[in-house]
C-alpha positions as CSV (number, residue, x, y, z in Angstrom):
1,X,361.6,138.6,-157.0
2,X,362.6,134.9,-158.1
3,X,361.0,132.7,-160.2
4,X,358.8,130.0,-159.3
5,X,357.5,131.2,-156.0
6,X,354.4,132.3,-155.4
7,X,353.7,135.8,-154.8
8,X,351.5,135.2,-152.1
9,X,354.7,134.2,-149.6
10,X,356.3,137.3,-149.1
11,X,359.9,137.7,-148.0
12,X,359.7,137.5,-144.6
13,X,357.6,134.5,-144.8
14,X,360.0,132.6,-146.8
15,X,362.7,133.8,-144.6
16,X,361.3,132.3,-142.0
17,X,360.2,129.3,-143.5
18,X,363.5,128.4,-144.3
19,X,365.1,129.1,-140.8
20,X,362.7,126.8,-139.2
21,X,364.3,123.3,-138.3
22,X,362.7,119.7,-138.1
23,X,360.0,120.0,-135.2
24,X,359.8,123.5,-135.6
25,X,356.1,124.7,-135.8
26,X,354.5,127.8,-137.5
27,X,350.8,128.8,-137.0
28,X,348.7,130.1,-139.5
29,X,346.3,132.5,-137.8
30,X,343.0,133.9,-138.8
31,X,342.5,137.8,-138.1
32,X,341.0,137.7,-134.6
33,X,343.6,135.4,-133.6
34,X,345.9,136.8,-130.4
35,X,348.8,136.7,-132.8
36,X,351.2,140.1,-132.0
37,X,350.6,139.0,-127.9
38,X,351.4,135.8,-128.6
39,X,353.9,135.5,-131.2
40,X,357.7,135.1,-130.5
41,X,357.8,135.8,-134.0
42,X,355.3,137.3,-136.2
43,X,355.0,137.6,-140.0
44,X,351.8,139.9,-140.7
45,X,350.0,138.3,-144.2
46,X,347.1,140.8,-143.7
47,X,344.9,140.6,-146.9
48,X,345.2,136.9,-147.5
49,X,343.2,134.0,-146.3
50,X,344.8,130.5,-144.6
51,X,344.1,128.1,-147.6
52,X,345.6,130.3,-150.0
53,X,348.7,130.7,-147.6
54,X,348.2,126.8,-146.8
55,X,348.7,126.1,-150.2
56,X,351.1,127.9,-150.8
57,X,353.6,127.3,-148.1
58,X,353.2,123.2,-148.2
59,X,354.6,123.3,-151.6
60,X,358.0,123.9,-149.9
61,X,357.4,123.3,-146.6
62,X,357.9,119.1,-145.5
63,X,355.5,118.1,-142.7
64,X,357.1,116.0,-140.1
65,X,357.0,112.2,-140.9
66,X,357.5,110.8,-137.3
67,X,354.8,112.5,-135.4
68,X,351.2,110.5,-135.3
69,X,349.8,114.6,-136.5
70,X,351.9,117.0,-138.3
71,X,348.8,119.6,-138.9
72,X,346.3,120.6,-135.8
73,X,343.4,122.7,-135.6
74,X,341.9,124.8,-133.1
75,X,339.4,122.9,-132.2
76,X,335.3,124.2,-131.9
77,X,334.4,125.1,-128.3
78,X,332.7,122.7,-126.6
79,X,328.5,123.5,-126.9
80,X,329.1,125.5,-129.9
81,X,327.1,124.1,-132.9
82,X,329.3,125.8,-135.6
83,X,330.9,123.4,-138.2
84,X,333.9,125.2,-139.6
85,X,333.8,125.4,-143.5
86,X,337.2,125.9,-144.1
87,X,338.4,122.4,-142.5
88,X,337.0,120.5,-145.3
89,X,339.2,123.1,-147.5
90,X,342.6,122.3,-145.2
91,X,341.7,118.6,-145.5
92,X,342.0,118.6,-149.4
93,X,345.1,120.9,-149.2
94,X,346.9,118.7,-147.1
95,X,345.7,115.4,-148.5
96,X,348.1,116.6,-151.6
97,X,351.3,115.9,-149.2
98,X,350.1,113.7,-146.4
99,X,347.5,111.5,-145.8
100,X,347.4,111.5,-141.8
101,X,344.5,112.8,-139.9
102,X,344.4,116.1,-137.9
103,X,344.8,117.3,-134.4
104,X,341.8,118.6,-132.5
105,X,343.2,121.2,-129.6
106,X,341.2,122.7,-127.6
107,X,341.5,126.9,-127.8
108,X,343.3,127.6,-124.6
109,X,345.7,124.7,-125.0
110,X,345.7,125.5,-128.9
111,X,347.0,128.7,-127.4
112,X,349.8,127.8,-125.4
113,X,350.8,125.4,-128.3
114,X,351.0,128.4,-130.4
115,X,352.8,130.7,-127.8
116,X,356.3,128.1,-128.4
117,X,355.7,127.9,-132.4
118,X,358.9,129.5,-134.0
119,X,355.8,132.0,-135.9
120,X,352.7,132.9,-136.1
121,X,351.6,134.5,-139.2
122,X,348.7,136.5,-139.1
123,X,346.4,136.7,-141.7
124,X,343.3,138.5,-142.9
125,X,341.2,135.2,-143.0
126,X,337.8,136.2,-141.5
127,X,336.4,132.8,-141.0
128,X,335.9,131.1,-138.1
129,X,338.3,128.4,-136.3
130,X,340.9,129.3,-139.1
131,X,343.8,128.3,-137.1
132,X,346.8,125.7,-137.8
133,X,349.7,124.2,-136.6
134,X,351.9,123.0,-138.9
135,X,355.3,120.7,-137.7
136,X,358.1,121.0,-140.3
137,X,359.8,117.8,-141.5
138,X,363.0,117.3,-143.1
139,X,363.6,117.9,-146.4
140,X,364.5,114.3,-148.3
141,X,365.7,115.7,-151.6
């Protein structure tokens, strides 16, 4: 254990977290996401939901200044009323470290997007259209 980081981020998270490069992209992914069949890498974070991970992770993870949209979301099927809770949740988180506006990607595109992400972690989140991208930045400090 060290100090300082939360317990939520297990070992193999921050292992990976740290290997990732500028432009690199990790997907958080809610529990009937795809993820083993479609995850070059995949960190299992069964148990925990995406805004606590979110949280978490963007306390030490930079999001990539030179892209228009360094966070995307699966976006809601088209002719499917549902209004995902959550995003107004991932908004708030995010609005802490960066003020741009999302990506909207459509699920099969979402999809292949997430098939070349350095990670997918999977978590236990049970809501629906959970998912997100996240670009790493460079670190400034």
């Amino acid at each position: 254990m060290l100090k300082g980081i939360p317990t939520i981020l297990s070992p193999d998270l921050m292992k990976v977290l740290m290997e990732m490069g500028h432009g690199d992209e990790i997907v958080l992914a809610d529990g009937n996401y795809p993820a083993a069949s479609n995850a070059s890498r995949l960190v299992r974070a069964d148990g925990h939901g995406v805004p606590e991970l979110l949280e978490a992770i963007l306390k030490f993870f930079p999001l990539d200044y030179y892209v228009e949209h360094p966070v995307a979301l699966m976006d809601v099927v088209p002719g499917d009323t549902y209004k995902p809770p959550l995003w107004k949740q991932y908004k708030a988180i995010v609005r802490k470290y960066d003020k741009r506006p999302f990506e909207y990607i459509p699920r099969f595109d979402f999809y292949e997007r997430a098939k070349k992400a350095y990670a997918i972690v999977a978590t236990g989140e049970r809501a629906r259209y959970a998912n997100v991208i996240l670009k790493k930045g460079v670190v400034v400090e």
